[in-house]
Backbone as a ProteinNet text record, in pm:
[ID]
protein_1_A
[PRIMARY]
XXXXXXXXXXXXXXXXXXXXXXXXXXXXXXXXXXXXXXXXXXXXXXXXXXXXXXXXXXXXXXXXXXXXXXXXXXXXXXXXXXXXXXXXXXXXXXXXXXXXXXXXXXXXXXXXXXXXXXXXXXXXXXXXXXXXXXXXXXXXXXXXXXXXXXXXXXXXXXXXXXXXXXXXXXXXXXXXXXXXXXXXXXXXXXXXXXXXXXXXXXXXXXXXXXXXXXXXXXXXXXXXXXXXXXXXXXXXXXXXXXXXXXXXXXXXXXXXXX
[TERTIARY]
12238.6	12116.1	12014.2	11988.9	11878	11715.2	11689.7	11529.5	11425.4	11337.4	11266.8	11115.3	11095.9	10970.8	10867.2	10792.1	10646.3	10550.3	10559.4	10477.5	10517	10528.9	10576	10492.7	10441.9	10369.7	10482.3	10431.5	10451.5	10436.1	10468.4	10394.4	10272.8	10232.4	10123.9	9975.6	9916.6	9769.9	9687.7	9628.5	9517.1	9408.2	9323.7	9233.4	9089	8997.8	8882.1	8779.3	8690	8654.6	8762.5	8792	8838.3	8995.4	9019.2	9121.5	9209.6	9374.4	9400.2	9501.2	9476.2	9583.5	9697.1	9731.6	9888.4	9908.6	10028.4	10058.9	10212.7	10194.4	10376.8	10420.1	10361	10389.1	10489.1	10610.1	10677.1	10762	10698.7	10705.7	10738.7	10786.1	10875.2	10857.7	10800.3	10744.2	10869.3	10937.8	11040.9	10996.4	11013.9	11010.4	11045.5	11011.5	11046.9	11031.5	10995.7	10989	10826.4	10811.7	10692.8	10729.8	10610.9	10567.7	10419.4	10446.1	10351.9	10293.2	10168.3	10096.3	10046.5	10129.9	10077.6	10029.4	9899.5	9876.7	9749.5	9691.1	9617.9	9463.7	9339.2	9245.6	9195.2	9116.4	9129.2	9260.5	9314.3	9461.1	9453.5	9364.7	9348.4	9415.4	9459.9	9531.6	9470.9	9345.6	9261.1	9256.2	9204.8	9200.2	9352.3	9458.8	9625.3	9628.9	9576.7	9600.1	9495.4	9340.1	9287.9	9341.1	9409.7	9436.6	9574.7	9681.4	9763.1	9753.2	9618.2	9564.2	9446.9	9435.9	9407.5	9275.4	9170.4	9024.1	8961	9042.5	9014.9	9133.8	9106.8	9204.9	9249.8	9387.2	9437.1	9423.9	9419.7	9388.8	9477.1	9618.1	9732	9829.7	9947.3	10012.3	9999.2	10122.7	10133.7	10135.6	10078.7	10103.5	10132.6	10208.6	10261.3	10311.5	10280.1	10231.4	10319.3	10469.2	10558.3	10621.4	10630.6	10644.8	10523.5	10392.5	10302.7	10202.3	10118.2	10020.6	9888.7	9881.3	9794.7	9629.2	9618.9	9444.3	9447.7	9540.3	9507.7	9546.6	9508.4	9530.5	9398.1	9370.8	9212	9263.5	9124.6	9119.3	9177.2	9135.7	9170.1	9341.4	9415.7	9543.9	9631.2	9547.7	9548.9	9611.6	9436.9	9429.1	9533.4	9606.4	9697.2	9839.4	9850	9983.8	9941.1	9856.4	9758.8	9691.4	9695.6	9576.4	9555.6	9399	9395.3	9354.7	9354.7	9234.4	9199.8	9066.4	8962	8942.9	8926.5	8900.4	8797.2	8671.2	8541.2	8495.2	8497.5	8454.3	8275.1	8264.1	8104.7	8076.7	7979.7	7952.1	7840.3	7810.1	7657	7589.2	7659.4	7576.3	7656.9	7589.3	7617.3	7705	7888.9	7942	8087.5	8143.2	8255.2	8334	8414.1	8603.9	8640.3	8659.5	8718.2	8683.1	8544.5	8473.1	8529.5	8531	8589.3	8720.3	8811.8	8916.9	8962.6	8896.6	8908.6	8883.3	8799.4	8784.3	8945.2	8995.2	9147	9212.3	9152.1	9247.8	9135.4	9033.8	8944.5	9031.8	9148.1	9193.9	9288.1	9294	9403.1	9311.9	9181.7	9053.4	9035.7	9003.9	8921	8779.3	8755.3	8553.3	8465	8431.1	8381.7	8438.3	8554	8621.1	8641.3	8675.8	8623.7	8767.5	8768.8	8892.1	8917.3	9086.4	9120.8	9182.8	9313.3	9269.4	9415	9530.1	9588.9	9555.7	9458	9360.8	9319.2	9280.4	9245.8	9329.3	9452.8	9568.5	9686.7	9624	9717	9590	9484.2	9350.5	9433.9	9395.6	9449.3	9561.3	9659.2	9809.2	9795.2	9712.7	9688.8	9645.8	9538.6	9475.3	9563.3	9667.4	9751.3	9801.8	9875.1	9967.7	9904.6	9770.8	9717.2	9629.7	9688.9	9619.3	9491.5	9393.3	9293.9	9246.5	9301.7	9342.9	9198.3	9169.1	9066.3	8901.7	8914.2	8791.7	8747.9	8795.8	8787.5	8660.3	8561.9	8454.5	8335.1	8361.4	8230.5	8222.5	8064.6	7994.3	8091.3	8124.4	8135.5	8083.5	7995.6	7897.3	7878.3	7966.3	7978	8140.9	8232.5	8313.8	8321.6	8383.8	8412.2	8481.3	8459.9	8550.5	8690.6	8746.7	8911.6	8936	8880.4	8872.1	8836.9	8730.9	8719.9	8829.4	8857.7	8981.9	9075.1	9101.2	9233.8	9191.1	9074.9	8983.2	9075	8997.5	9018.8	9134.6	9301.4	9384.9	9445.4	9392.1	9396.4	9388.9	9286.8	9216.4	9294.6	9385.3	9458.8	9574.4	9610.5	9768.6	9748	9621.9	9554	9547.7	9541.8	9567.3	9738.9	9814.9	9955.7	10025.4	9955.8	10037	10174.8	10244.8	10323.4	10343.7	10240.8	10223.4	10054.6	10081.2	9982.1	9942.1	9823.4	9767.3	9680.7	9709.9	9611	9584.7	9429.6	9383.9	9338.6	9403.1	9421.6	9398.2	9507	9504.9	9532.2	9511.8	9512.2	9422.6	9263.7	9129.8	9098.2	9027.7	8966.2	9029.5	9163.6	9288.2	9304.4	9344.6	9375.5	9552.7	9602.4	9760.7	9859.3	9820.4	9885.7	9834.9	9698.6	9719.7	9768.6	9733.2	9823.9	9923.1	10032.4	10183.1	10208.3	10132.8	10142.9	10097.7	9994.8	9940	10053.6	10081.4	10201.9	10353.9	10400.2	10491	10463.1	10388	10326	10313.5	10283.6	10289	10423.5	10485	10629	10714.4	10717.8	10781.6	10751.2	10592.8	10570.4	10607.7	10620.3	10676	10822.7	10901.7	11044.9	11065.6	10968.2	10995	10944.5	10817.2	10772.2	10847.5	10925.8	10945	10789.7	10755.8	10592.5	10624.4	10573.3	10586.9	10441.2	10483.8	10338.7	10356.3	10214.1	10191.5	10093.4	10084.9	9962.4	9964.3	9801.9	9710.4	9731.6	9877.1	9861.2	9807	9739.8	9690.6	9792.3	9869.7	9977.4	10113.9	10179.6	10287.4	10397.2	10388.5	10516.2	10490.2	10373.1	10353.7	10440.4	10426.8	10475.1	10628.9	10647.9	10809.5	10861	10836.4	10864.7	10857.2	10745.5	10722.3	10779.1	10767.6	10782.3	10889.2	10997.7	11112.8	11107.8	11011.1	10994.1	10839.8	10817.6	10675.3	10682.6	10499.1	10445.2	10403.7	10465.7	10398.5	10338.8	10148.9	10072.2	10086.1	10082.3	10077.9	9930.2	9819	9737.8	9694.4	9800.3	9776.9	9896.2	9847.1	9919.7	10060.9	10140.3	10254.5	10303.5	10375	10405.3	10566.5	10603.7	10727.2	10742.4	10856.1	10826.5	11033.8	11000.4	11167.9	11160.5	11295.1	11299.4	11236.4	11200.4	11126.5	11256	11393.4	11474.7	11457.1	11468.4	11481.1	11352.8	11221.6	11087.4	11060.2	11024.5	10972.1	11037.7	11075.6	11084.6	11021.9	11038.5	10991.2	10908.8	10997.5	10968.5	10839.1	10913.5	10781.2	10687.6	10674.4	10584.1	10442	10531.3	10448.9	10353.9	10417.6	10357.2	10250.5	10263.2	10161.6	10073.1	10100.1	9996.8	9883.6	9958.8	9959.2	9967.7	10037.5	10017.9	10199.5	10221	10375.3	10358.1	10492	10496.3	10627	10655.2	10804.5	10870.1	11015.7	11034.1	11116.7	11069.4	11153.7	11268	11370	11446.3	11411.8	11380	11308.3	11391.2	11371.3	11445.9	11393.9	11256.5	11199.1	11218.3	11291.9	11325.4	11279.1	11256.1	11215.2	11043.5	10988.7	10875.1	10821.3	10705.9	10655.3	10535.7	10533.7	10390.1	10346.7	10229.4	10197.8	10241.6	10268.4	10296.8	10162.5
9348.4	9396.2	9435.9	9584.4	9605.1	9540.6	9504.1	9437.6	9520.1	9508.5	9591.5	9628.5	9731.2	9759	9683.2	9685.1	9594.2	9671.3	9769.7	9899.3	9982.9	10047	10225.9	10314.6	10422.1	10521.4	10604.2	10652.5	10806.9	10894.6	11031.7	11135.6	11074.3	11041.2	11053.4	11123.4	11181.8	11297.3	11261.7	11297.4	11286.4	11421.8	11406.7	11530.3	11457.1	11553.3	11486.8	11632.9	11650.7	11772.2	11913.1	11978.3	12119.8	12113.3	11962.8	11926.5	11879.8	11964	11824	11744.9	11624.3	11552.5	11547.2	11475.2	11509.2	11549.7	11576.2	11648.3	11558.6	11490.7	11488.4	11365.8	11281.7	11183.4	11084.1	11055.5	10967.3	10903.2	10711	10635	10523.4	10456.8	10288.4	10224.8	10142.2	10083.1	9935.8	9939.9	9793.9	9694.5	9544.7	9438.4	9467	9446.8	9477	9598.3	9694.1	9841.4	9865.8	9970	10000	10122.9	10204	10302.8	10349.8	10481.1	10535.5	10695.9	10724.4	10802.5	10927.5	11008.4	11167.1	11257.2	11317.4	11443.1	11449	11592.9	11641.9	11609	11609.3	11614.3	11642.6	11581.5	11619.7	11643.2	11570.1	11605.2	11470.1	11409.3	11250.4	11168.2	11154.3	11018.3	10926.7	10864.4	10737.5	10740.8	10888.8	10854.8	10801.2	10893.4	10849	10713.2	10613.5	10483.1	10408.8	10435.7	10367.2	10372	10509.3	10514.3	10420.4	10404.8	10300.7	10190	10150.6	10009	9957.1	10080.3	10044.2	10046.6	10118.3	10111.2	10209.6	10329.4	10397.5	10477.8	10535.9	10580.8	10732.2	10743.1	10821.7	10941.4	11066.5	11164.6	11187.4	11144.3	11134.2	11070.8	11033.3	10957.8	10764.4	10701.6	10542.2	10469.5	10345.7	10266.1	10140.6	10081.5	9919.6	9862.2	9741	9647.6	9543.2	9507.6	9418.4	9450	9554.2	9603.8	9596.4	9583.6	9563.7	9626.8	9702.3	9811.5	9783.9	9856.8	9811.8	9793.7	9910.5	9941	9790.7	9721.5	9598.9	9445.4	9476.4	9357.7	9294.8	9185	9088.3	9145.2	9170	9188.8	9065.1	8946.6	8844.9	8808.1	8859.6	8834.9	8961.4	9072.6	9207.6	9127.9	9084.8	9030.4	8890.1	8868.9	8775.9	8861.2	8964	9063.3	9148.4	9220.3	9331.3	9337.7	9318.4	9337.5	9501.5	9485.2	9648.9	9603.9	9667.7	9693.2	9847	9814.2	9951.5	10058.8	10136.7	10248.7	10137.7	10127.7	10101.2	9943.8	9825.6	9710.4	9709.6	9638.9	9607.7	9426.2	9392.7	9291.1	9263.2	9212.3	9180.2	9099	8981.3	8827.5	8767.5	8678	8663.7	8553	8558.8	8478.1	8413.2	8374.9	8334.2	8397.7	8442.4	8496.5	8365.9	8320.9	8143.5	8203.9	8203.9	8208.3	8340.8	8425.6	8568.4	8567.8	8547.8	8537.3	8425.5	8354.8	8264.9	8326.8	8439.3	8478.3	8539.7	8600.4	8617.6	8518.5	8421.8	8306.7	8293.3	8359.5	8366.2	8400.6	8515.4	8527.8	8402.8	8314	8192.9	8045.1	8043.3	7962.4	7979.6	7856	7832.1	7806.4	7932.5	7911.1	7857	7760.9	7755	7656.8	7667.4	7577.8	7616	7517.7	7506.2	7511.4	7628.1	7620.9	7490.8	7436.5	7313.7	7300.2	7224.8	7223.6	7317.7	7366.8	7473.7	7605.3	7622.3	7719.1	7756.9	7696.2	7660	7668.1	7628.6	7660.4	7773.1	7855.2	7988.1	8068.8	8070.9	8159.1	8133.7	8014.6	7999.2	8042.6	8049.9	8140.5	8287.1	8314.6	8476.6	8547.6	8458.8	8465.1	8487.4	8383.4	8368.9	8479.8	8526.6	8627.6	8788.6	8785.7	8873.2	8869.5	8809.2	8762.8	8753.5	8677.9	8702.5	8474.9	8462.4	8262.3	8220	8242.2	8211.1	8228.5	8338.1	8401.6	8289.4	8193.8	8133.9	8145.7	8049.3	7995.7	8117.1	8234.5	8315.4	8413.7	8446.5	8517.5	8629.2	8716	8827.1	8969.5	8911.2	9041.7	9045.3	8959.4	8955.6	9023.3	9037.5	9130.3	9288.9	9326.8	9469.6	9557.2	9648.2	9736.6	9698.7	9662.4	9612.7	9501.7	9376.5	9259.6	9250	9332.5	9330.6	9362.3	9500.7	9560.2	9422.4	9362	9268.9	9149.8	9092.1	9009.8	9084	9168	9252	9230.2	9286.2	9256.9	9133.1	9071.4	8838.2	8820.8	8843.8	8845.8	8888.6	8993.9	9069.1	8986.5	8967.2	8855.7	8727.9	8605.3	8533	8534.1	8661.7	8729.2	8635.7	8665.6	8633.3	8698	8847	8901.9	8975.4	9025.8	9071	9237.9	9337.2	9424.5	9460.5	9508.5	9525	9674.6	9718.4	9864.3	9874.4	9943	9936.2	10104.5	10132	10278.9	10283.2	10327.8	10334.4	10210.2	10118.4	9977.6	9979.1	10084.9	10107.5	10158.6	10212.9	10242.9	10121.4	10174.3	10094.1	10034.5	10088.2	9999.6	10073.4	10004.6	10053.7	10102.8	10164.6	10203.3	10037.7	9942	9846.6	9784.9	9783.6	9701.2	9776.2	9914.6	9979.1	9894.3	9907	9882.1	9784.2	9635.4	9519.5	9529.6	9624.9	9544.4	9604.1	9727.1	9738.3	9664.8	9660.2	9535.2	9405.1	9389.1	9222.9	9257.5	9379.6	9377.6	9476	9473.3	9527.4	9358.9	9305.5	9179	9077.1	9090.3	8990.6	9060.7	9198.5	9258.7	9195.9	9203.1	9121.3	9036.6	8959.5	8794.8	8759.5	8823.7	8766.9	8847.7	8967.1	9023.4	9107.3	9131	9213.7	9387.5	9480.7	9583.6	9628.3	9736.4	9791	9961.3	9987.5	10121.3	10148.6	10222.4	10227.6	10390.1	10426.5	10542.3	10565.2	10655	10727.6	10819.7	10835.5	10980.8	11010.3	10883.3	10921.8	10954.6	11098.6	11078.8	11048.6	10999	10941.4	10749.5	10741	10578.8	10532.8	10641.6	10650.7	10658.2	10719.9	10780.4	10633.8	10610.9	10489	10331.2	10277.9	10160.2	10181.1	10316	10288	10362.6	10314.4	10347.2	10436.5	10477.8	10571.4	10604	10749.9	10848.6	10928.6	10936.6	11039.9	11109.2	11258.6	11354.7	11415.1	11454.5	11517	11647.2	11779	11910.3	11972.8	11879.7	11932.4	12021.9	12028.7	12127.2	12064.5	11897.7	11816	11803.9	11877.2	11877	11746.6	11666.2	11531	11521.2	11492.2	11517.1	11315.9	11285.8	11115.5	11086.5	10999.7	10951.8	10844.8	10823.4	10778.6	10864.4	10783.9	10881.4	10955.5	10916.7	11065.4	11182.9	11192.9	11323	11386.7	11325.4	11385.7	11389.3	11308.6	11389.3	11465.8	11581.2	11688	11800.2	11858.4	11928.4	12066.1	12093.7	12232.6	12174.4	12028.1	11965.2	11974.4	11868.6	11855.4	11950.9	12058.4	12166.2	12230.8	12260.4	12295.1	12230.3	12050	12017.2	11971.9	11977.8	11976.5	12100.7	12238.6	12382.6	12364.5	12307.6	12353.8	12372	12431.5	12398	12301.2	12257.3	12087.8	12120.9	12066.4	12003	11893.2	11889.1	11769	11708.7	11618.8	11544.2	11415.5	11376	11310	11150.5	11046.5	10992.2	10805	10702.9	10635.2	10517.5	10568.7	10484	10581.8	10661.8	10738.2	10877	10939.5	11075.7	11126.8	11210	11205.1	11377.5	11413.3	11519.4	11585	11655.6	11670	11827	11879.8	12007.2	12077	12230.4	12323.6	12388.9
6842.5	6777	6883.5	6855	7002	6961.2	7068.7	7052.1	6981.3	6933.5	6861.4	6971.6	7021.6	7099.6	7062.5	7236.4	7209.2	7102.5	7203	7151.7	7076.4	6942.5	6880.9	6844.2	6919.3	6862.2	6819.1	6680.3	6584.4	6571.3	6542.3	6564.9	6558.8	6700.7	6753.8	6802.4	6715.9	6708.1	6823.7	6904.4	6958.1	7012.5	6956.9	7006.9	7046.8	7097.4	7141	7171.5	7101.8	7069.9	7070.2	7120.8	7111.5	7191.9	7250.9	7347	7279.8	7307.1	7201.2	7355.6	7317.8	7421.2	7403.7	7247.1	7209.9	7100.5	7089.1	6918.1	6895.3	6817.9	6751.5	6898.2	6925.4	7054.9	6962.2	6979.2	6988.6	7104.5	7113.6	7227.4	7217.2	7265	7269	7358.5	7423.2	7533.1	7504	7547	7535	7690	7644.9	7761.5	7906	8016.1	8125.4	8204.1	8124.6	8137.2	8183.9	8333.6	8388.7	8351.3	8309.2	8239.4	8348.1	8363.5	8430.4	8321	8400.9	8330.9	8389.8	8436.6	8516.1	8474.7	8545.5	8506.5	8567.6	8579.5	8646.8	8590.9	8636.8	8580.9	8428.9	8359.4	8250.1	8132.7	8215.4	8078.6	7955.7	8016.5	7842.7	7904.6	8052.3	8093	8052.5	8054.1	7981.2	7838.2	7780.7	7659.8	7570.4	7610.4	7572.2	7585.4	7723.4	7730.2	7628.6	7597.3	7483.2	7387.6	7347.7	7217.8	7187.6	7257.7	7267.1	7260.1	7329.9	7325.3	7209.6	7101.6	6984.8	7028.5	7116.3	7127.3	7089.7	7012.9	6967.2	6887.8	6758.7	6701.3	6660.1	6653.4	6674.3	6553	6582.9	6498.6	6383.2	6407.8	6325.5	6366.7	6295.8	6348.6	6295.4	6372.8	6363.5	6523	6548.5	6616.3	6594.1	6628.1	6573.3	6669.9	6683.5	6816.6	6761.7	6829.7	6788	6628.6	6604.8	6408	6365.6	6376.3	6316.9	6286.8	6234.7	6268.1	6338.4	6443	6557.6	6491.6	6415.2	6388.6	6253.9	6250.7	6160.5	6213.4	6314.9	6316.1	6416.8	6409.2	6415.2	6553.3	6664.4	6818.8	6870.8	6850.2	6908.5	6936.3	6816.4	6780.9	6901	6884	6996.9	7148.4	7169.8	7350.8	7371.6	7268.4	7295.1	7317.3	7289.6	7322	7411.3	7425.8	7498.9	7571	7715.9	7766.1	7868.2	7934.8	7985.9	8050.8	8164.3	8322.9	8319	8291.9	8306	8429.7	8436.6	8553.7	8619.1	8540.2	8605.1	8578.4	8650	8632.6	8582.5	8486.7	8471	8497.2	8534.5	8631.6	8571.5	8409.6	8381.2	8446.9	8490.2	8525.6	8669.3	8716.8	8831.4	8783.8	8831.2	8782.5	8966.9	8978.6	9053.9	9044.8	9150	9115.8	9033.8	9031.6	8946.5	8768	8787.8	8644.8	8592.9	8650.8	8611.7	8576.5	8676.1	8598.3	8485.2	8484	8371	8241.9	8266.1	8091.3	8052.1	8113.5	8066.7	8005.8	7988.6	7900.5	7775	7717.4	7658.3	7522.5	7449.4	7360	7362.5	7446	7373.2	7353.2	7381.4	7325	7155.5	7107.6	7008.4	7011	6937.9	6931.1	7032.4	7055.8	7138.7	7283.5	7226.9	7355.7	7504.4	7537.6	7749.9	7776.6	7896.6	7975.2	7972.4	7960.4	8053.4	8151.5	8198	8360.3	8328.4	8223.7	8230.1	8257.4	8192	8190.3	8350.4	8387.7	8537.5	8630.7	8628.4	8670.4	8682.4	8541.5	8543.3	8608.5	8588.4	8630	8805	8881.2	9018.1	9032.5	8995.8	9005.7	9008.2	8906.8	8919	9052.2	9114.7	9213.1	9343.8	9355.7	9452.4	9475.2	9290.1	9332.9	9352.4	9329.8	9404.8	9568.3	9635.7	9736.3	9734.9	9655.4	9680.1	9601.9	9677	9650.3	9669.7	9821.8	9910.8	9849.2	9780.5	9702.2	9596.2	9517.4	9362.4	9402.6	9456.7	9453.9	9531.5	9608.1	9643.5	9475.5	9505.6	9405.8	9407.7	9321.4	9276.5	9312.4	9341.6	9381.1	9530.3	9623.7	9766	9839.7	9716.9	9726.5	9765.2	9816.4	9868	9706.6	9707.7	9620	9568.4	9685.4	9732.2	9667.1	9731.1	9659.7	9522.8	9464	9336.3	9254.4	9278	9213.6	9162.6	9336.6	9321.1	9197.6	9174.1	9105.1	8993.7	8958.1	8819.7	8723.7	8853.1	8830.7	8761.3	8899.9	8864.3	8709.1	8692.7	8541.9	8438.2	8438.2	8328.1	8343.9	8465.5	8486.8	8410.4	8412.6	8371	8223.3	8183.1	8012.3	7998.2	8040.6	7977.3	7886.2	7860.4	7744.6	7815.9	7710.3	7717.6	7740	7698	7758.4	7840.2	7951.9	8057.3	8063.7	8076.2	8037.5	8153.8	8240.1	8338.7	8407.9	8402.7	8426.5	8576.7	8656.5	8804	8873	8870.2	8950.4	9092.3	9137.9	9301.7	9335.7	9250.4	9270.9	9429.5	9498.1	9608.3	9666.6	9662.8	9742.9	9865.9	9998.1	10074.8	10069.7	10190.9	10181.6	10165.9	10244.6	10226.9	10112.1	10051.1	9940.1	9834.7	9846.5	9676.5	9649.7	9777.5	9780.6	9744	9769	9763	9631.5	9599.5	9422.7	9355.7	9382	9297.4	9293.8	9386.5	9393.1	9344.4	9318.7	9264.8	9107.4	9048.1	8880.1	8888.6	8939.6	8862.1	8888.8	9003.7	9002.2	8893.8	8854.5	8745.9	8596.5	8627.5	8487.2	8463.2	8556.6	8558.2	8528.1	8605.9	8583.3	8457.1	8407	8283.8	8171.2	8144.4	8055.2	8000.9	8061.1	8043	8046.7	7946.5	7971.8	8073.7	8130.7	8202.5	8198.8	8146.2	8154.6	8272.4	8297.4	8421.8	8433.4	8459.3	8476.6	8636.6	8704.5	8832.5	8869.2	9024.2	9023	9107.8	9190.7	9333.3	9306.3	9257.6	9203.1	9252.2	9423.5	9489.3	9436	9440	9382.4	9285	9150.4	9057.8	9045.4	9121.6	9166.4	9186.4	9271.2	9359.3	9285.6	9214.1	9159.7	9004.2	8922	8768.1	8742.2	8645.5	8552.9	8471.4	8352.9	8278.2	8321	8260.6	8284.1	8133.2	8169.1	8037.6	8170.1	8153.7	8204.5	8165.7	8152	8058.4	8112.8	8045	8113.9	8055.2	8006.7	7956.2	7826.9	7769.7	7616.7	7524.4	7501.6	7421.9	7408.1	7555.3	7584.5	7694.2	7618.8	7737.5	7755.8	7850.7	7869.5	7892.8	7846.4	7876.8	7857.5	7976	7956.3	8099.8	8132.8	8284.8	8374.1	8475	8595.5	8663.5	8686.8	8718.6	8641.3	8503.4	8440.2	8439.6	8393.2	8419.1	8508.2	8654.9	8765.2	8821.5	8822.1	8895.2	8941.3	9058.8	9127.9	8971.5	8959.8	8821.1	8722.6	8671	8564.9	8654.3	8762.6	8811.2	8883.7	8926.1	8935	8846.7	8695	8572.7	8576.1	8548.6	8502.7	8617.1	8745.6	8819.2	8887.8	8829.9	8859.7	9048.2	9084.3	9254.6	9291.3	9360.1	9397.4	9509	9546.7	9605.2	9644.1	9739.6	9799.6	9807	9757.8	9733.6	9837.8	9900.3	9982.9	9925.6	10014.6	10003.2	10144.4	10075.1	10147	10171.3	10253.9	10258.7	10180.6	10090.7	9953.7	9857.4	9878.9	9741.1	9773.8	9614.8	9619.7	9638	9695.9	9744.6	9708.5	9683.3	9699.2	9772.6	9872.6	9906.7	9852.3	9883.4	9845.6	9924.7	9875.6	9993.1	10035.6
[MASK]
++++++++++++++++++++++++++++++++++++++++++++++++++++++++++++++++++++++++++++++++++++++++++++++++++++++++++++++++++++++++++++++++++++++++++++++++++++++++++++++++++++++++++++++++++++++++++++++++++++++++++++++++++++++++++++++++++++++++++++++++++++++++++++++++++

C-alpha cells in the first residue's frame, strides 16, 4: 500500500493581480523528499510557498495536509505538521537565542503553559545541529545576519513537524555556511522522515542538495518532477531567460552563465 502524501495540491489556481503564478498545479510532497523552488524574479516563488502553507488561499483548486483539507483545519493543529521559515525575520522584543527558539515548541503547548525541561532540550538540540550551541543565552539583537538566519532555522527544527517550508534558508549565509545549513536539513529530513520544500535562488545548490524541483517559467507554467528530468540546460534557460553552460562536476551537475 503506497503511503499517502504529506502534502496534495489540485488543480491548483493561483493569481495575484494580473499575474497568474499557476494554472492546473498538481503536487505530492511524500516523507523524506527535499523539494526545491526555481525561478527567476518575480515568478511567485514565495507566493506558491504561502499558498501551500495555507497563509493564503488559492484562486482554484484543493490542498490537503495528510488527506485533510488545509484551509480547515484550526492553525494550531497546522504548526503541529507545518512549519515555515520566512524570507525576512521580525524581532519585536528583546528576547535570547534560548527564548527564541523555544517558541517553536509553542504549537505543542497548552494555553498558557511553560516550556518544560523537554521543551528545553529539543530547543538545545536544534541549536547544536545548527552550529550555533554557544549563542542560547546572548541577546538576539547582538547577532550578525548569519547567526540569525542559523537562529531562525534552530527554531523551525525545534517545530518538529513533519513538513519544513523554508523561503531562502541560505539568505546571509556565507559559502561554507550555505553548504553546512543545507546538509544539516536534508540529513534531518532523512533521519526524521520530514519533507522539505525550500525557496532557491542558487540553481547548482538546488541541483546538488534537493531530489525533486518546481521550475517556475513565470506565466503559470511549472515544470516539477525529480531534479534529473527538470533541471536541464533547455528548461533552465527558458525560465531563467539567460543561456548557461552546463558543466559536469565531481558534486554533480553544475551551471554557470555564458
Amino acid at each position: 500500500m503506497t503511503e499517502a502524501p504529506l502534502l496534495q495540491a489540485r488543480d491548483l489556481d493561483i493569481q495575484i493581480a494580473d499575474i497568474r503564478v499557476s494554472h492546473g498545479l498538481d503536487l505530492a510532497i511524500g516523507a523524506g523528499q527535499c523539494w526545491c523552488i526555481l525561478g527567476r524574479n518575480g515568478a511567485g516563488k514565495t507566493t506558491l510557498l504561502h499558498t501551500l502553507a495555507g497563509l493564503r488561499a488559492p484562486d482554484g483548486g484543493s490542498i490537503r495536509l495528510r488527506g485533510e483539507t488545509l484551509g480547515a483545519l484550526p492553525r494550531k493543529r497546522v504548526a503541529r505538521q507545518l512549519g515555515i521559515l520566512f524570507q525576512h525575520q521580525e524581532d519585536g522584543f528583546p528576547a535570547s537565542v534560548l527564548e527564541t527558539v523555544l517558541q517553536g515548541r509553542h504549537p505543542h503547548l497548552r494555553g498558557w503553559q511553560w516550556e518544560g525541561e523537554e521543551d528545553h532540550a529539543i530547543a538545545r538540540r536544534a541549536l547544536e545541529i545548527m552550529g550555533v550551541a554557544d549563542f542560547a543565552d546572548r541577546d538576539l539583537h547582538t547577532l550578525s545576519g548569519g547567526e540569525r538566519q542559523r537562529v531562525a532555522i534552530a527554531t523551525l527544527l525545534a517545530q518538529q513537524t513533519p513538513l519544513l517550508f523554508l523561503d531562502e534558508p541560505t539568505n546571509h549565509l556565507d559559502l561554507h555556511h550555505r553548504i553546512e545549513v543545507l546538509e544539516r536539513l536534508r540529513e534531518h529530513g532523512r533521519e526524521q522522515g520530514a519533507a522539505l520544500l525550500m525557496v532557491l535562488h542558487d540553481i547548482n545548490l538546488a541541483a546538488r542538495f534537493c531530489d525533486h524541483a518546481l521550475l517556475m517559467h513565470g506565466d503559470a507554467r511549472i515544470d516539477q518532477g525529480p531534479c534529473e528530468s527538470v533541471l536541464n540546460t533547455g528548461a533552465l534557460e527558458t525560465a531563467f531567460q539567460h543561456p548557461l553552460v552546463e558543466l559536469d562536476t565531481p558534486a554533480g551537475r553544475a551551471w554557470l552563465p555564458r
